[in-house]
C-alpha positions as CSV (number, residue, x, y, z in Angstrom):
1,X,184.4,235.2,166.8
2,X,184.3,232.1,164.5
3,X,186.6,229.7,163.4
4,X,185.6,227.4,160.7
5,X,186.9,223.9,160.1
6,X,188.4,221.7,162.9
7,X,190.0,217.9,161.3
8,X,191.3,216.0,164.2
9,X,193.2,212.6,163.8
10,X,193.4,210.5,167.2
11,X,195.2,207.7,168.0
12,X,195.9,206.9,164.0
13,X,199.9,207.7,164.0
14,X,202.1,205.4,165.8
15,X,204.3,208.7,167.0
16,X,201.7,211.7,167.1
17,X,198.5,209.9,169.1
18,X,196.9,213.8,168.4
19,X,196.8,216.0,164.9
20,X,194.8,219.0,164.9
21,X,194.5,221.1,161.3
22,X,192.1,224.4,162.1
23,X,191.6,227.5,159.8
24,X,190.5,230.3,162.2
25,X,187.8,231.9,159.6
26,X,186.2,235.8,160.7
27,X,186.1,239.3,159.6
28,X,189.6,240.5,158.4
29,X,189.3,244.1,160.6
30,X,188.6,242.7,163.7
31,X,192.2,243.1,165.9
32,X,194.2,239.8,166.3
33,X,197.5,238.9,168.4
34,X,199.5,236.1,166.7
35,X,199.8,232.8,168.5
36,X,202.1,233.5,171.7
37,X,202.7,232.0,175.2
38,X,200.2,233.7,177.1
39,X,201.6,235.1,181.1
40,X,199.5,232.1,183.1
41,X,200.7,229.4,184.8
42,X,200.1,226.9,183.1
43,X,201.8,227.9,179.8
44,X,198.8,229.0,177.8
45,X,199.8,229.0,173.6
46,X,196.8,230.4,171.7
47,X,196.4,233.1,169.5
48,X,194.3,236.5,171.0
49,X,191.1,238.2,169.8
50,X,191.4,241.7,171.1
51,X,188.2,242.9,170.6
52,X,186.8,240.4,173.5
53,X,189.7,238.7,175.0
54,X,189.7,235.3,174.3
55,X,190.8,232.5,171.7
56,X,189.9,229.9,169.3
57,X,192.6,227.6,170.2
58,X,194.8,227.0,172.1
59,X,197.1,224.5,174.2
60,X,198.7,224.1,177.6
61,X,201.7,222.6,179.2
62,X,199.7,219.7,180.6
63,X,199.0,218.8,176.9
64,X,195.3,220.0,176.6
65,X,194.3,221.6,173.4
66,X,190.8,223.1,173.0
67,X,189.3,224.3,170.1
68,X,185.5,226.4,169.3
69,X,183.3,226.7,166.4
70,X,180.4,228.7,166.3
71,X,177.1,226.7,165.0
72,X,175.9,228.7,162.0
73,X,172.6,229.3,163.1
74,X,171.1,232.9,162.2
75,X,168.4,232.6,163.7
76,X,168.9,231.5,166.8
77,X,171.9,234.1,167.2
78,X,171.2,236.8,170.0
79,X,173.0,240.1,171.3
80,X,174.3,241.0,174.0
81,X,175.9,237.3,174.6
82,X,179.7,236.8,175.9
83,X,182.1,235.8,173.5
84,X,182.8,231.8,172.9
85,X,186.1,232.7,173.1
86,X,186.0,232.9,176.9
87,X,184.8,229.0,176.7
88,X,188.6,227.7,175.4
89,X,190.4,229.5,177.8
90,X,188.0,227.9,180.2
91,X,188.9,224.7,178.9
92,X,192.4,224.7,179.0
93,X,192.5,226.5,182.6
94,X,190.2,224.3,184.5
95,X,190.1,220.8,184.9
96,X,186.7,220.7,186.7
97,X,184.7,221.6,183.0
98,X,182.4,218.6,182.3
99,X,179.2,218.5,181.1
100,X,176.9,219.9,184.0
101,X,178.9,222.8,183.9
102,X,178.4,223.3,180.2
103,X,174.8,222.6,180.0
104,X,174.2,225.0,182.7
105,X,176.5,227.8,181.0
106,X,176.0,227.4,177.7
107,X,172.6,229.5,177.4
108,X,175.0,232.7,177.9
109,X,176.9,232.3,174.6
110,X,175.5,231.4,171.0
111,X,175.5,228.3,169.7
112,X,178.8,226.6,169.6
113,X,180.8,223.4,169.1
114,X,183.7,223.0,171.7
115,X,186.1,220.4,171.1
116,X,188.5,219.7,174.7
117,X,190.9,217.5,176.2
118,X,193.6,215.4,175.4
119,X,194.6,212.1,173.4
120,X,193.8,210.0,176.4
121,X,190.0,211.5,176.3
122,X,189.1,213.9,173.8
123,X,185.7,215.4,174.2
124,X,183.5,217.9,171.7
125,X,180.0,219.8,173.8
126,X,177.6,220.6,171.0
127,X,175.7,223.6,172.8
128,X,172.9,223.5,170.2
129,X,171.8,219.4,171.1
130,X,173.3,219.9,174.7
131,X,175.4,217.1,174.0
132,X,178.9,215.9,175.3
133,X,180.8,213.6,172.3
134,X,183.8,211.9,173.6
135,X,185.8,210.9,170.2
136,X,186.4,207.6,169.3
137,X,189.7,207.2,167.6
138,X,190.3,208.2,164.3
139,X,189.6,210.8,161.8
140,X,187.5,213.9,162.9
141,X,185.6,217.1,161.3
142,X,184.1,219.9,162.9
143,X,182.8,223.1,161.3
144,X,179.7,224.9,161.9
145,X,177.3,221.8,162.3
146,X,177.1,218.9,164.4
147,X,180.6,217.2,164.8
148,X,181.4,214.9,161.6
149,X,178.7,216.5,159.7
150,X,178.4,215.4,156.2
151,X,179.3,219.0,154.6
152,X,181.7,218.5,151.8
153,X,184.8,220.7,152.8
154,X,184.2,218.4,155.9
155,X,184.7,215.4,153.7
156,X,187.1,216.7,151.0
157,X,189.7,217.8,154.1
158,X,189.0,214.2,156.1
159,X,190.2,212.7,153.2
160,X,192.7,215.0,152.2
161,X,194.7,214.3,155.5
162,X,193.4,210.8,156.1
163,X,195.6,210.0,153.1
164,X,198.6,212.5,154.0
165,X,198.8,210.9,157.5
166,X,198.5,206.9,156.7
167,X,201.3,207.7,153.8
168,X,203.9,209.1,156.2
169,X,206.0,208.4,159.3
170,X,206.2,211.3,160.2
171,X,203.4,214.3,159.1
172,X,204.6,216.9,156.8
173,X,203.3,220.5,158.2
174,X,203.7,222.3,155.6
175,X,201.9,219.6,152.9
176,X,199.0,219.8,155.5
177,X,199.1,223.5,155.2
178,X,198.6,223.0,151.9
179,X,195.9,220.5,152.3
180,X,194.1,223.4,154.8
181,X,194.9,225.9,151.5
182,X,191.9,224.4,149.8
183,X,189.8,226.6,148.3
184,X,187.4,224.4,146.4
185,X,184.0,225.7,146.4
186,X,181.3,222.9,146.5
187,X,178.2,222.7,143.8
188,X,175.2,224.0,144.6
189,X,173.7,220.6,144.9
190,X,175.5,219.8,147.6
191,X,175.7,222.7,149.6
192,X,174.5,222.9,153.1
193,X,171.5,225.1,154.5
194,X,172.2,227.0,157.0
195,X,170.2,229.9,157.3
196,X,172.4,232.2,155.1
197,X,172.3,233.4,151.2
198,X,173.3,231.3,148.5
199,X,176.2,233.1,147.7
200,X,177.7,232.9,151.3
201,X,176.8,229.3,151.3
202,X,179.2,229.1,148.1
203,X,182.0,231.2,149.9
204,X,182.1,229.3,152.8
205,X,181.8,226.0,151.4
206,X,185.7,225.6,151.2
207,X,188.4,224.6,153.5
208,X,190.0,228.0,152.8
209,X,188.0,231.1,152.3
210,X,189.2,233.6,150.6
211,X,187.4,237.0,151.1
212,X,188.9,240.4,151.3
213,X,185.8,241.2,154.2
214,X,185.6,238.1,155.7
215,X,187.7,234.2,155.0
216,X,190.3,232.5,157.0
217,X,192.9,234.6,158.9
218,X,194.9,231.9,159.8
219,X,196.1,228.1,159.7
220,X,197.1,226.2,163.0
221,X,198.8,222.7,162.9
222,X,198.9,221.0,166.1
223,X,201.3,217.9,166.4
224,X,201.1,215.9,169.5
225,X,203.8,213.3,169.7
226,X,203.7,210.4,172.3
227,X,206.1,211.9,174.7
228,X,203.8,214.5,174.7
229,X,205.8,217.0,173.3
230,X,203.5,219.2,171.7
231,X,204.5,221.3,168.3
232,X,202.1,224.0,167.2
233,X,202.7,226.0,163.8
234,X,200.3,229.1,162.9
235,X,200.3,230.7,159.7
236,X,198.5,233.9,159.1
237,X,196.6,235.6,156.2
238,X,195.3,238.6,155.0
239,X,191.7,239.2,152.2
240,X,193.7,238.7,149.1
241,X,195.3,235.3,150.6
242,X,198.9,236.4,151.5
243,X,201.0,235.1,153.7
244,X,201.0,237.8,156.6
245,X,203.4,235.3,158.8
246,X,204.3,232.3,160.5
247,X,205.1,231.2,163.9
248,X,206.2,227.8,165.5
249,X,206.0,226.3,169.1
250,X,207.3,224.1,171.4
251,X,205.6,222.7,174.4
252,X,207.5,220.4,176.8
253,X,205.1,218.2,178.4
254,X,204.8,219.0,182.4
255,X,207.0,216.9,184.6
């Protein structure tokens, strides 16, 4: 399971302390559940991957949201590993994940980046350097490289929704699904390295891919407000870029 690009925006919008814009990127025939409350007690709402069970991102009453990347690193890829997705529902069912528990874990799933918490202490775990982040605020970017990596899909969507989110009072979700829409493929000069061929570096050097094997299956805008009222909107795709759906959410903070 992958997803590809992560943009976070803390503590920059006087009414929505957290925005999260994610395009879920992986192989278009592997089985997928849309976004849906999930039966747990805490009011799980996270899309499912049904070939191994778990998510890419999700939120929870109590106003967690957790998010995973893999780390695009071929070579240090293994079989025979559990699925990353196992590490969000993790985060968003137990309180007691910190960084012991992660270092010690970690070596049983590929690399990863996973980004956890809430607006009061947001926290990303890169799995590769062993290392805990806690975000400072502002603007955010995590793909499949260190957290605010200087890729330029990274920079080109920072910007993109720096400047949507500074220029309104309240954020537009569908202008950011636009934003998230981006398929802009960077020049070769300025493409990363990371262990792949140069024609998949081109492919997955936009915001949005767009591949009839493998490219984004699906857009997720998380709105945080400062209530704590949490509005989640998915929007799914298929290979040729088609709209395949869209769901909203609405989670009531916990009393």
């Amino acid at each position: 399971m992958f997803m590809c690009i992560l943009f976070v925006a803390l503590q920059t919008h006087p009414q929505f302390p957290l925005i999260i814009c994610a395009n879920r990127d992986e192989f278009h025939h592997r089985p997928t559940e849309a976004a849906h409350f999930w039966p747990t007690s805490n009011k799980l709402v996270a899309g499912k991957d049904l070939e191994a069970g778990g998510t890419w991102l999700g939120v929870n009453q109590q106003g967690k949201i957790a998010g995973l990347t893999n780390i695009r690193a071929p070579e240090l890829n293994q079989n025979d590993m559990r699925s990353r997705g196992e590490l969000v529902l993790k985060a968003l069912e137990d309180d007691a994940l910190n960084h012991d528990w992660l270092q010690i874990h970690s070596r049983f799933y590929n690399p990863f980046n996973l980004l956890f918490g809430d607006e009061e202490q947001l926290q990303c775990f890169d799995s590769r350097k062993q290392k805990l982040t806690r975000l400072t605020s502002g603007f955010h970017s995590i793909s499949n490289g260190a957290l605010d990596d200087i890729w330029p899909k990274m920079a080109r969507g920072t910007q993109a929704i720096e400047q949507h989110i500074s220029n309104h009072p309240i954020p537009d979700v569908d202008a950011l699904l636009t934003i998230m829409m981006d398929n802009t493929q960077a020049p070769d000069e300025e493409l990363p390295q990371t262990g792949v061929s140069l024609e998949w570096e081109r492919h997955l050097s936009s915001v949005y891919i767009r591949h009839e094997e493998y490219g984004t299956r699906s857009t997720s805008i998380i709105l945080k407000d400062k209530q704590g009222k949490i509005h989640f909107t998915e929007v799914r795709y298929d290979g040729k870029g088609r709209n395949l759906g869209r769901d909203e959410f609405v989670i009531e903070a916990a009393s």
